[in-house]
PDB file as gemmi writes it, atoms N, CA and C in Angstrom:
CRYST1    1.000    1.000    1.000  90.00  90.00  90.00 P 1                      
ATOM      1  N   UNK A   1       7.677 -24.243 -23.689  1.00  0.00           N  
ATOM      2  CA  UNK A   1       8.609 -23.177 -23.993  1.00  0.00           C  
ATOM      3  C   UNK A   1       7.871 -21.858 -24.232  1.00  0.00           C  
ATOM      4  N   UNK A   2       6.538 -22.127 -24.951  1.00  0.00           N  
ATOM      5  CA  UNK A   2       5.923 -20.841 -25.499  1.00  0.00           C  
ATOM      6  C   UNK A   2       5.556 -20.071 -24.108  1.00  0.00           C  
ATOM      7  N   UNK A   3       5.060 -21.353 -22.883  1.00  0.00           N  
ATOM      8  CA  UNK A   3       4.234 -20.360 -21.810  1.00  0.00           C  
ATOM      9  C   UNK A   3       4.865 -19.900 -21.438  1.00  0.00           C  
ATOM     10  N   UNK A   4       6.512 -20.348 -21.257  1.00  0.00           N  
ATOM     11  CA  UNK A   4       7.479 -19.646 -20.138  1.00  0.00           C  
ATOM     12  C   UNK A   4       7.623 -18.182 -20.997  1.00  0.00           C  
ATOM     13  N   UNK A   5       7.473 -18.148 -22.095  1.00  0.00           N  
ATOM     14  CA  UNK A   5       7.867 -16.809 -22.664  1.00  0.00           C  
ATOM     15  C   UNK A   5       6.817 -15.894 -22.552  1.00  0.00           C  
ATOM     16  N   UNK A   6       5.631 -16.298 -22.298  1.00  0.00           N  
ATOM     17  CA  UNK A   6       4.453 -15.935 -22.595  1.00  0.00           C  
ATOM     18  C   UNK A   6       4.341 -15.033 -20.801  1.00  0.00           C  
ATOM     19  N   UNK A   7       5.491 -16.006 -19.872  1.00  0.00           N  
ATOM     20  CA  UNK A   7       4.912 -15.720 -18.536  1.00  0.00           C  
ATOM     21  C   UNK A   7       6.516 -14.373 -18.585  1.00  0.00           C  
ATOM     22  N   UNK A   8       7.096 -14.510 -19.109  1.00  0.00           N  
ATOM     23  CA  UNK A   8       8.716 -13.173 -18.685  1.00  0.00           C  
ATOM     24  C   UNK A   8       8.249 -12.280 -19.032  1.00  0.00           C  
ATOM     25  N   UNK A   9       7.123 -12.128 -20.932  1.00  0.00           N  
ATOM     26  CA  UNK A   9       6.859 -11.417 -21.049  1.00  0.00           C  
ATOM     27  C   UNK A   9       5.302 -10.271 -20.546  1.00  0.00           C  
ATOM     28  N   UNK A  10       4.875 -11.159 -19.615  1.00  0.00           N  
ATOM     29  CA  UNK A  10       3.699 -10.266 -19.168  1.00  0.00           C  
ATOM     30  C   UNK A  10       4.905  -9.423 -17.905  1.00  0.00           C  
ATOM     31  N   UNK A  11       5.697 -10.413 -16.862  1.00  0.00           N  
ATOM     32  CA  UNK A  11       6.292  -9.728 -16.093  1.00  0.00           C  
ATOM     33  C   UNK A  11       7.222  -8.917 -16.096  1.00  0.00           C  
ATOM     34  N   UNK A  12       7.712  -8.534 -17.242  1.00  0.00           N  
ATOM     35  CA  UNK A  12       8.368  -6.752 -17.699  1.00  0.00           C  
ATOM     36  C   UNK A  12       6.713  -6.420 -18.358  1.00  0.00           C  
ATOM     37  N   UNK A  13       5.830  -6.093 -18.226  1.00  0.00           N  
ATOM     38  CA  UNK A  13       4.705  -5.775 -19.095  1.00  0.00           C  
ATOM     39  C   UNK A  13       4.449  -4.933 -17.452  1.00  0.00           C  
ATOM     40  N   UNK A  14       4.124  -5.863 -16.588  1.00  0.00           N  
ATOM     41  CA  UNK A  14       3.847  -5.222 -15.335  1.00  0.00           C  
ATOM     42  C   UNK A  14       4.967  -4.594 -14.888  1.00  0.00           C  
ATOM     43  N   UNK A  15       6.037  -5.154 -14.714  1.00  0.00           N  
ATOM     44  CA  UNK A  15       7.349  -4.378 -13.973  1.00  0.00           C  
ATOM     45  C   UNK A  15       7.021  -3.215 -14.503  1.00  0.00           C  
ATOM     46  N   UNK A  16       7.291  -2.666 -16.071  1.00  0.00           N  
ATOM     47  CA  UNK A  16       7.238  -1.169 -16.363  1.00  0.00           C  
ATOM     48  C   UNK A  16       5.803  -0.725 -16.087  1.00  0.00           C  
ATOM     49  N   UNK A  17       4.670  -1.149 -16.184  1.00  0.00           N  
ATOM     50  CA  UNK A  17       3.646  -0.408 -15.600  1.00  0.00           C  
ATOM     51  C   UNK A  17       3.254  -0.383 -13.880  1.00  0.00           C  
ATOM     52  N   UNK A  18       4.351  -0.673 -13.207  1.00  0.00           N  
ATOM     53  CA  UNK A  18       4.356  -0.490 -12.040  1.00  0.00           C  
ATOM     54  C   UNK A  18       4.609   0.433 -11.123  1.00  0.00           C  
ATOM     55  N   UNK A  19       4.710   1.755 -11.833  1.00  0.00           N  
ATOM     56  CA  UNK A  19       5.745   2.774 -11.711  1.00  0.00           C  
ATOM     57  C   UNK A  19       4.921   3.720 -12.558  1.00  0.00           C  
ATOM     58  N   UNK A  20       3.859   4.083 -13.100  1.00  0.00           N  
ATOM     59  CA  UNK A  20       2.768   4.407 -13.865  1.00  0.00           C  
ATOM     60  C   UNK A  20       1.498   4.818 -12.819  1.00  0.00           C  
ATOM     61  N   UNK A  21       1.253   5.748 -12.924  1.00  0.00           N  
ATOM     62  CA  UNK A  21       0.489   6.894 -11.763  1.00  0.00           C  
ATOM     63  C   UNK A  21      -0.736   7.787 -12.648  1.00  0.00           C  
ATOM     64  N   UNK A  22      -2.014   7.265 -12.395  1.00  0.00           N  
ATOM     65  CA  UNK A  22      -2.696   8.015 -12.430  1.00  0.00           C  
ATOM     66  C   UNK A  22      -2.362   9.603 -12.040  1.00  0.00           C  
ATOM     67  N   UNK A  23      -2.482  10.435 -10.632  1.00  0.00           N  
ATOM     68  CA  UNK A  23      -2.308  10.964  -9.909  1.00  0.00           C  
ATOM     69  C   UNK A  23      -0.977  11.535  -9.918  1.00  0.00           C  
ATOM     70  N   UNK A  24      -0.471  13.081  -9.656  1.00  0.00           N  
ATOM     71  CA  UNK A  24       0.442  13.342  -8.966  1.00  0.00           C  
ATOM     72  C   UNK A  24       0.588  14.747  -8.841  1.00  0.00           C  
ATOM     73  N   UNK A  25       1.398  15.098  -7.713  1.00  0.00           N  
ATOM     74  CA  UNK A  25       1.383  16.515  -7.170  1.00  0.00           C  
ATOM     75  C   UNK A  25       2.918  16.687  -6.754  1.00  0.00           C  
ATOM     76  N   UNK A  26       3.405  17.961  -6.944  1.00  0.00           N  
ATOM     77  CA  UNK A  26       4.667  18.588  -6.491  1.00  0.00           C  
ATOM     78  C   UNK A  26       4.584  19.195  -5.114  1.00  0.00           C  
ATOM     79  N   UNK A  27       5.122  18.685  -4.097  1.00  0.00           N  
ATOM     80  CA  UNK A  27       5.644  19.078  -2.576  1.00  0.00           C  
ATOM     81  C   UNK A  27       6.466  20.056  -2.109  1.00  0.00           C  
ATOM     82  N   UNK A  28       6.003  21.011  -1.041  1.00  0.00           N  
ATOM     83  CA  UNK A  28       6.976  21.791  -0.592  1.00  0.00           C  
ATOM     84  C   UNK A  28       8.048  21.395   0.450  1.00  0.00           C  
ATOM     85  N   UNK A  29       7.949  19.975   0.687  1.00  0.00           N  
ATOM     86  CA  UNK A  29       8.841  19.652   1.611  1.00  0.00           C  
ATOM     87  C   UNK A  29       9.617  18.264   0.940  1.00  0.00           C  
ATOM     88  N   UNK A  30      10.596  18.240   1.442  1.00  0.00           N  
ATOM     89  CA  UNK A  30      11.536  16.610   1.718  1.00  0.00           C  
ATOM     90  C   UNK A  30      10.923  15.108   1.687  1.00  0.00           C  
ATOM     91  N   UNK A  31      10.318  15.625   2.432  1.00  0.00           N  
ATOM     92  CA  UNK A  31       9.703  13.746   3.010  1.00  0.00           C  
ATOM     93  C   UNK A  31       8.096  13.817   2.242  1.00  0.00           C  
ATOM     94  N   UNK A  32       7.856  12.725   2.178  1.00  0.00           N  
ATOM     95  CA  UNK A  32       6.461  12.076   1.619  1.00  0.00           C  
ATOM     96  C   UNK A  32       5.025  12.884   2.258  1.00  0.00           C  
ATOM     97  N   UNK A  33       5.352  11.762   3.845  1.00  0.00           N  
ATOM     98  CA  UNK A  33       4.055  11.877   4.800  1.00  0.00           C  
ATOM     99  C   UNK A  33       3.822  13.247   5.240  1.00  0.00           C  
ATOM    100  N   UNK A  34       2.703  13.545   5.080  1.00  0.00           N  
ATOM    101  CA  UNK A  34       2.448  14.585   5.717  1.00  0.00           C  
ATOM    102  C   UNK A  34       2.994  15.739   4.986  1.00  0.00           C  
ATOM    103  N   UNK A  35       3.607  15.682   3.607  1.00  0.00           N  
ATOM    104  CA  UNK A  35       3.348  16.759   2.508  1.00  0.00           C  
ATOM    105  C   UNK A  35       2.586  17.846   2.574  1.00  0.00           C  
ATOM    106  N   UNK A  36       3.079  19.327   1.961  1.00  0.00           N  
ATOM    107  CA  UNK A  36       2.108  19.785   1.212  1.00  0.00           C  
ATOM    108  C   UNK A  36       2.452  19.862   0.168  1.00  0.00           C  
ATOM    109  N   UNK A  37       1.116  19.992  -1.084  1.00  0.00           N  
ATOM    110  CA  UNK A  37       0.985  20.373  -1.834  1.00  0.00           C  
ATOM    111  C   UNK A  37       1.460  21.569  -2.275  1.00  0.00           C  
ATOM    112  N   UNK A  38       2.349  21.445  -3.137  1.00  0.00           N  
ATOM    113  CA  UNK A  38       2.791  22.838  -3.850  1.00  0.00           C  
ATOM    114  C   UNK A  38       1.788  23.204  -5.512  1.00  0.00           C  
ATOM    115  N   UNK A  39       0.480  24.118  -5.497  1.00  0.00           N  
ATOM    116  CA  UNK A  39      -0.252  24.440  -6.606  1.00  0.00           C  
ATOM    117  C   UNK A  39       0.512  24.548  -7.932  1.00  0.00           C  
ATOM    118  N   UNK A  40       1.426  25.817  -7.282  1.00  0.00           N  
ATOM    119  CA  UNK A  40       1.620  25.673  -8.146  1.00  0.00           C  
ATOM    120  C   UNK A  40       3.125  25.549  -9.049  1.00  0.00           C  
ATOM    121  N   UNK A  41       3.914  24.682  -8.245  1.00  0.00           N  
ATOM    122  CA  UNK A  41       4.688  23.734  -8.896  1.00  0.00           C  
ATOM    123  C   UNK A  41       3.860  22.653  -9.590  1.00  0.00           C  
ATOM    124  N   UNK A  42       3.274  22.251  -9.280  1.00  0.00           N  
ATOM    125  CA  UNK A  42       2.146  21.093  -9.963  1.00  0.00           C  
ATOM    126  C   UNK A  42       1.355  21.266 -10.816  1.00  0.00           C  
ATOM    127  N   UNK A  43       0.835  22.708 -11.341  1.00  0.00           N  
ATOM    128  CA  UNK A  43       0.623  23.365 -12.184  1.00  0.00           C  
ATOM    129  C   UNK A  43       1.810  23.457 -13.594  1.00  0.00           C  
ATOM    130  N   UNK A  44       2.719  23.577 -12.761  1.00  0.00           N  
ATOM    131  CA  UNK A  44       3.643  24.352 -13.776  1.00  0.00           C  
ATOM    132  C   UNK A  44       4.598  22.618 -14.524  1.00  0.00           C  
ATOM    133  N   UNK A  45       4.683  21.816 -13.340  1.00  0.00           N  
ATOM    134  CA  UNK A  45       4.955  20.081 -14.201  1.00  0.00           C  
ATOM    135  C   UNK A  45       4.150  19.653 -14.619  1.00  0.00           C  
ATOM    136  N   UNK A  46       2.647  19.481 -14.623  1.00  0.00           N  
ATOM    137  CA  UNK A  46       1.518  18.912 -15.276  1.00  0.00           C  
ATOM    138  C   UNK A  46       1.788  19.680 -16.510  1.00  0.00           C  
ATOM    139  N   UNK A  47       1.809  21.238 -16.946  1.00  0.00           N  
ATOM    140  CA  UNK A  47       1.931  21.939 -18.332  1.00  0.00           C  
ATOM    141  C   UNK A  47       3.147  21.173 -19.199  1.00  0.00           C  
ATOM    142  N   UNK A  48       3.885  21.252 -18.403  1.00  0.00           N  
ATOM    143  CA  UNK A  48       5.405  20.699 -19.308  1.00  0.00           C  
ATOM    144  C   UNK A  48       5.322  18.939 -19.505  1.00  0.00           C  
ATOM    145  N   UNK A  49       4.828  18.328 -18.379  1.00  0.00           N  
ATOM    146  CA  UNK A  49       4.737  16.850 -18.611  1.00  0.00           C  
ATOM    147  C   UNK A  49       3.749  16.468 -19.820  1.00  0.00           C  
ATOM    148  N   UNK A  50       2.473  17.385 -19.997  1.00  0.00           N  
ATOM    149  CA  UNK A  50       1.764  17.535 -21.162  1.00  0.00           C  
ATOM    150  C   UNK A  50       2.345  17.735 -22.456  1.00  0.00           C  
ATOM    151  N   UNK A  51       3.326  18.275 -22.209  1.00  0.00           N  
ATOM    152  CA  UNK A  51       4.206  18.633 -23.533  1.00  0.00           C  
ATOM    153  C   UNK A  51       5.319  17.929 -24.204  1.00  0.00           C  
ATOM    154  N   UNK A  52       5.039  16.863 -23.001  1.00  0.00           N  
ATOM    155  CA  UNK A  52       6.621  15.816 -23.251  1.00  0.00           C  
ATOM    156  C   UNK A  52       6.290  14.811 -24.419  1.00  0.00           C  
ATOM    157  N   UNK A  53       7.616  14.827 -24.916  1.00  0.00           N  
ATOM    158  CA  UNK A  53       7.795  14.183 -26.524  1.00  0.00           C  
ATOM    159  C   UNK A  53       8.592  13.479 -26.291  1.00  0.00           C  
ATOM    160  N   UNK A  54       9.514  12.475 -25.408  1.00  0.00           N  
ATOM    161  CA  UNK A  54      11.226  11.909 -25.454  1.00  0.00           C  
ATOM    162  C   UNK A  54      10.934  10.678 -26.016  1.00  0.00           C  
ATOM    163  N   UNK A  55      10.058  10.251 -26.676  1.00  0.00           N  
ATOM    164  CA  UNK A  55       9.903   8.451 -27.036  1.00  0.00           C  
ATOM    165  C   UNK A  55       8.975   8.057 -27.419  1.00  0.00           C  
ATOM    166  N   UNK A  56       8.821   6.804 -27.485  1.00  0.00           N  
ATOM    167  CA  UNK A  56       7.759   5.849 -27.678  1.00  0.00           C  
ATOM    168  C   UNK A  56       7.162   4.940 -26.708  1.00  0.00           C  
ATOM    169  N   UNK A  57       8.170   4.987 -25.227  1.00  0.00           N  
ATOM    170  CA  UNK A  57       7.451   4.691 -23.886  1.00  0.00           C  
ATOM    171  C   UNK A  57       6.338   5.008 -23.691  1.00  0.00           C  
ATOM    172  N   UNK A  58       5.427   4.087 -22.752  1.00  0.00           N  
ATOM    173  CA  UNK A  58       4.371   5.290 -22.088  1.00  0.00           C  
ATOM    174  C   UNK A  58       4.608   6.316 -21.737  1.00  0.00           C  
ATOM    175  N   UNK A  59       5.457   6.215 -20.657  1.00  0.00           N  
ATOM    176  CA  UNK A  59       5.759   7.501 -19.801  1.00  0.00           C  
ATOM    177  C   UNK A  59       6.343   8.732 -20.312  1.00  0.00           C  
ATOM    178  N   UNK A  60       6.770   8.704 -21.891  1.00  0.00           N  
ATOM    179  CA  UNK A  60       7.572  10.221 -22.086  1.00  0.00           C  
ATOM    180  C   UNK A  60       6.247  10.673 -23.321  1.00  0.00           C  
ATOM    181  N   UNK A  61       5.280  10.483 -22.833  1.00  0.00           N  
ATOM    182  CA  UNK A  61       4.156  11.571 -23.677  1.00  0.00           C  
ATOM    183  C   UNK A  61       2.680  11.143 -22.982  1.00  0.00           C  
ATOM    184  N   UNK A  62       2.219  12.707 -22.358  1.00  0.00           N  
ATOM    185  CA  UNK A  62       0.756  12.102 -21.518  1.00  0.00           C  
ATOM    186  C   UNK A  62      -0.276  13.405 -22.042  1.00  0.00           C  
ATOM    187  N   UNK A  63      -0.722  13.023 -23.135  1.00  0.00           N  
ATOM    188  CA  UNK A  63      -2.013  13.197 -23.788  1.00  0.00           C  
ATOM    189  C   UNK A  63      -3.182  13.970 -23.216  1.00  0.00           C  
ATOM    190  N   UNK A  64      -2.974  12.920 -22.252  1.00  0.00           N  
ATOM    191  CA  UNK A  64      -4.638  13.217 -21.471  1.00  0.00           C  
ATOM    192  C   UNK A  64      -3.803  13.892 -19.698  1.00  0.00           C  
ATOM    193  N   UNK A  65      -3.146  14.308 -19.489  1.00  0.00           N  
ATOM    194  CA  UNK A  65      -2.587  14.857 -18.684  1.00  0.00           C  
ATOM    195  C   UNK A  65      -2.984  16.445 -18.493  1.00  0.00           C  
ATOM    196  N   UNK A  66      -3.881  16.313 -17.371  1.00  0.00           N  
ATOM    197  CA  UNK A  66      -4.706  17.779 -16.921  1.00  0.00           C  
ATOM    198  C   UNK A  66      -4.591  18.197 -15.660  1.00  0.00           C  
ATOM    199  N   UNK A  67      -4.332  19.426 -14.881  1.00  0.00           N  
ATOM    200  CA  UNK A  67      -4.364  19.987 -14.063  1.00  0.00           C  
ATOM    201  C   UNK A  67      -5.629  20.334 -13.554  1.00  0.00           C  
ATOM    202  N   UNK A  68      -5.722  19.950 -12.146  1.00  0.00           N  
ATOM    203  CA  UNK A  68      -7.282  20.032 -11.895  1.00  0.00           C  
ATOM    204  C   UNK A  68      -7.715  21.387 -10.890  1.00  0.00           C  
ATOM    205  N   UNK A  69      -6.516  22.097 -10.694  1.00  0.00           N  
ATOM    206  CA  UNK A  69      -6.327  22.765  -9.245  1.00  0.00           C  
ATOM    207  C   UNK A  69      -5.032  22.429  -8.024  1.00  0.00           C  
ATOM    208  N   UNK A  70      -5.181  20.981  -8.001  1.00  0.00           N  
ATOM    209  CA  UNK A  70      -5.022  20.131  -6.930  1.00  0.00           C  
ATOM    210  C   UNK A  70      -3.525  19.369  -7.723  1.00  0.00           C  
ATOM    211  N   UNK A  71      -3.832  18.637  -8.322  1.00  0.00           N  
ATOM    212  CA  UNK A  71      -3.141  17.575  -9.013  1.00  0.00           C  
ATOM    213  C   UNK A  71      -3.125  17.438 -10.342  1.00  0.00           C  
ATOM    214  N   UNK A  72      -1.918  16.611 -10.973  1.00  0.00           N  
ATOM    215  CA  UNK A  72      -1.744  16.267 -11.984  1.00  0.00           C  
ATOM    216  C   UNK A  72      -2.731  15.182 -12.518  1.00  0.00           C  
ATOM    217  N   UNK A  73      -3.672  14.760 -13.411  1.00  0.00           N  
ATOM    218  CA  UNK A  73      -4.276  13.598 -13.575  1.00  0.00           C  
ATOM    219  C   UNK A  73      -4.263  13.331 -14.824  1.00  0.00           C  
ATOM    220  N   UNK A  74      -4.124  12.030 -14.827  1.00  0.00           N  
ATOM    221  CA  UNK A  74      -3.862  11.192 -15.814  1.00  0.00           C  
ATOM    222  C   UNK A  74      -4.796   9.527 -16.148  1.00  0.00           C  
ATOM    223  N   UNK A  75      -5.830   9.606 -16.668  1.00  0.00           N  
ATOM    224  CA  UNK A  75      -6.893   8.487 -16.664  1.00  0.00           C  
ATOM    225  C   UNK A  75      -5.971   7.378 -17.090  1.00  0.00           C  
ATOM    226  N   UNK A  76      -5.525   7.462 -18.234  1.00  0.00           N  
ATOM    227  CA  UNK A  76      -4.764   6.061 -18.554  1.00  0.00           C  
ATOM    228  C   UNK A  76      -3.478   5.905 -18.106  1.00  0.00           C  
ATOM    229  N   UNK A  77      -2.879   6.377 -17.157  1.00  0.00           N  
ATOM    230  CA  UNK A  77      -1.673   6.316 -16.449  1.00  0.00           C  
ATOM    231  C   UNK A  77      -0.343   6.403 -17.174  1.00  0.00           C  
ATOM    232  N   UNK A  78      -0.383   7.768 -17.409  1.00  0.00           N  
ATOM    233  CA  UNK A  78       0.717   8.251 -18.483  1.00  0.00           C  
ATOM    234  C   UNK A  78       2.077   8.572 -17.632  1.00  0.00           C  
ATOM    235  N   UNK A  79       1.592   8.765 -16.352  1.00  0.00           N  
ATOM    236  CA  UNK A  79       2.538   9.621 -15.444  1.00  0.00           C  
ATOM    237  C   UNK A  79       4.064   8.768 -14.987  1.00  0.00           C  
ATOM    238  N   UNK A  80       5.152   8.939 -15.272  1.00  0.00           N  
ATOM    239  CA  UNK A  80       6.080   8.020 -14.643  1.00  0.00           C  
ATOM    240  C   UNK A  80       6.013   8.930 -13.247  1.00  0.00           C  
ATOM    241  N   UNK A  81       6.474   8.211 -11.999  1.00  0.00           N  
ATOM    242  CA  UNK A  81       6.821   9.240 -11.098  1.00  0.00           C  
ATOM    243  C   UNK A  81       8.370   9.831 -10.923  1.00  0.00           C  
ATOM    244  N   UNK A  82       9.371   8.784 -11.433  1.00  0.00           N  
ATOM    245  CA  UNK A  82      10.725   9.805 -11.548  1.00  0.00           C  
ATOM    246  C   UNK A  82      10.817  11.169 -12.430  1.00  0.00           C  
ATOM    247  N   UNK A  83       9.818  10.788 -13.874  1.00  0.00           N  
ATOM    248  CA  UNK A  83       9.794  11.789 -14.803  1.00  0.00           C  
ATOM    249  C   UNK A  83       9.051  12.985 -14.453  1.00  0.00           C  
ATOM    250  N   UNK A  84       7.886  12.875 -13.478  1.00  0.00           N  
ATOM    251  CA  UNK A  84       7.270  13.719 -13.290  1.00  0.00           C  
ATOM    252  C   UNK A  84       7.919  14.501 -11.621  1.00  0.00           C  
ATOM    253  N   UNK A  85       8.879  13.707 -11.026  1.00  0.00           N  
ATOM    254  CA  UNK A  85       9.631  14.623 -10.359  1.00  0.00           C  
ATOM    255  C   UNK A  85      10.368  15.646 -10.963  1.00  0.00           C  
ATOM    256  N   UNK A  86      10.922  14.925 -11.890  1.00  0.00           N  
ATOM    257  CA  UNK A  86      11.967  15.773 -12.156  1.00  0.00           C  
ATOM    258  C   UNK A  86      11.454  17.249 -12.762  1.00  0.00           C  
ATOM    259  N   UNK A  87      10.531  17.084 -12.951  1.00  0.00           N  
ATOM    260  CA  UNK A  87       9.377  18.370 -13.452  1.00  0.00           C  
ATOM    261  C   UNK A  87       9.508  19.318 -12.195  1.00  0.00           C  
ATOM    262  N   UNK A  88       8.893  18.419 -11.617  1.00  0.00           N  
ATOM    263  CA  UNK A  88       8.791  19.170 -10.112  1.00  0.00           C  
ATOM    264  C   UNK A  88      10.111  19.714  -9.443  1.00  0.00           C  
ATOM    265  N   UNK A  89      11.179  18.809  -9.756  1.00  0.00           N  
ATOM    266  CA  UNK A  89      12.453  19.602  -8.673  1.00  0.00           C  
ATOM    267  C   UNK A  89      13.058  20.326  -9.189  1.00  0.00           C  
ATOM    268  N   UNK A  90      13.264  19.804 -10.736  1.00  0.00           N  
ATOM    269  CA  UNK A  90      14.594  20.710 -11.313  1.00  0.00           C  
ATOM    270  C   UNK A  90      13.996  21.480 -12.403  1.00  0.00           C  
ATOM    271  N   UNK A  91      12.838  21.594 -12.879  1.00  0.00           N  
ATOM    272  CA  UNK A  91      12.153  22.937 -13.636  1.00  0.00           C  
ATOM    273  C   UNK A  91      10.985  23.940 -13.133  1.00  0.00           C  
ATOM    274  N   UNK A  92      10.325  23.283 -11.936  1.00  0.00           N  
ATOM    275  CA  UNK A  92       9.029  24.057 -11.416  1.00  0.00           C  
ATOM    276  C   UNK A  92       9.774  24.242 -10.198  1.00  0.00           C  
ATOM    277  N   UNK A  93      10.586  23.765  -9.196  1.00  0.00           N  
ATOM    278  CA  UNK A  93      11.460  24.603  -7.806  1.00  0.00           C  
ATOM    279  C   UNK A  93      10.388  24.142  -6.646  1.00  0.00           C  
ATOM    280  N   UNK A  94       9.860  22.789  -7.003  1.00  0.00           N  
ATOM    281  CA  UNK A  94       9.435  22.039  -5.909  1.00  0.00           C  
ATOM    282  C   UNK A  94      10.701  21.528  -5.415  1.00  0.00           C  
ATOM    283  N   UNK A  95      10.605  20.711  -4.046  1.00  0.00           N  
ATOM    284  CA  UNK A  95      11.146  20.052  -3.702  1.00  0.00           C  
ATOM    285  C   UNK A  95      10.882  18.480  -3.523  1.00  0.00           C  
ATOM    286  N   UNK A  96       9.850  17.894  -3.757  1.00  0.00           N  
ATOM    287  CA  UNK A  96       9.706  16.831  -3.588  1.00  0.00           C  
ATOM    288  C   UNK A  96       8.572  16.649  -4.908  1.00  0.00           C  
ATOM    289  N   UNK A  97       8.142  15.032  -5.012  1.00  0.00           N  
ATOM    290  CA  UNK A  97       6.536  14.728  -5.545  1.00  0.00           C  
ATOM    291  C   UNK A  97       6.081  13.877  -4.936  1.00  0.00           C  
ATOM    292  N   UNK A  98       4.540  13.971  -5.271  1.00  0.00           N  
ATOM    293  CA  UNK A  98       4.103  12.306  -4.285  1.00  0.00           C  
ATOM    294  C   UNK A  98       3.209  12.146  -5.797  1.00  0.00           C  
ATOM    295  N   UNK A  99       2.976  10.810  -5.646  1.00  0.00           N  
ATOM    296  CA  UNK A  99       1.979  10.283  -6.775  1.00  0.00           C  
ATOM    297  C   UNK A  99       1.317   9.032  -6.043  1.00  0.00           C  
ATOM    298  N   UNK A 100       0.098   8.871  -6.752  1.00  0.00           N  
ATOM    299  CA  UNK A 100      -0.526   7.410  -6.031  1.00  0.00           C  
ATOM    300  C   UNK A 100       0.114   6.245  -6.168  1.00  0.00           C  
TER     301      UNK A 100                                                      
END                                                                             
């Protein structure tokens, strides 16, 4: 009984860190492939995603969340990628994100 619990609970342990991104950048286009990079929308969601307070999740506070030029980075994988779109579409006036 203990392992089966032992085994549900690693797999929501991974499910929610599956979705957890080192990496990420705000897009000037629609689609994924073949993106560009928008500076500085990705600039401007890395500042605010740095600033995020909504919980006790990983994903709604990233510490170590730095702008490098390029990208958002995050060593211990603070980044959700829906949360850090939404940075990107509906407060910085990207249109898309990509994350690793």
């Amino acid at each position: 009984m203990q392992l089966s619990q032992v085994a549900f609970l690693a797999t929501l342990v991974v499910g929610v860190m599956a979705d957890m991104h080192h990496v990420a950048a705000c897009t000037g286009t629609d689609y994924v492939w073949g993106s560009d990079i928008n500076s500085e929308a990705t600039s401007c969601a890395c500042w605010n995603y740095q600033r995020r307070n909504t919980g006790n999740n990983w994903w709604d506070k990233c510490p170590d969340c730095a702008y490098d030029g390029t990208y958002c980075n995050s060593k211990f994988k603070h980044i959700g990628g829906d949360e850090f779109n939404y940075y990107c579409t509906k407060k910085c006036g990207a249109k898309n994100s990509i994350a690793d």
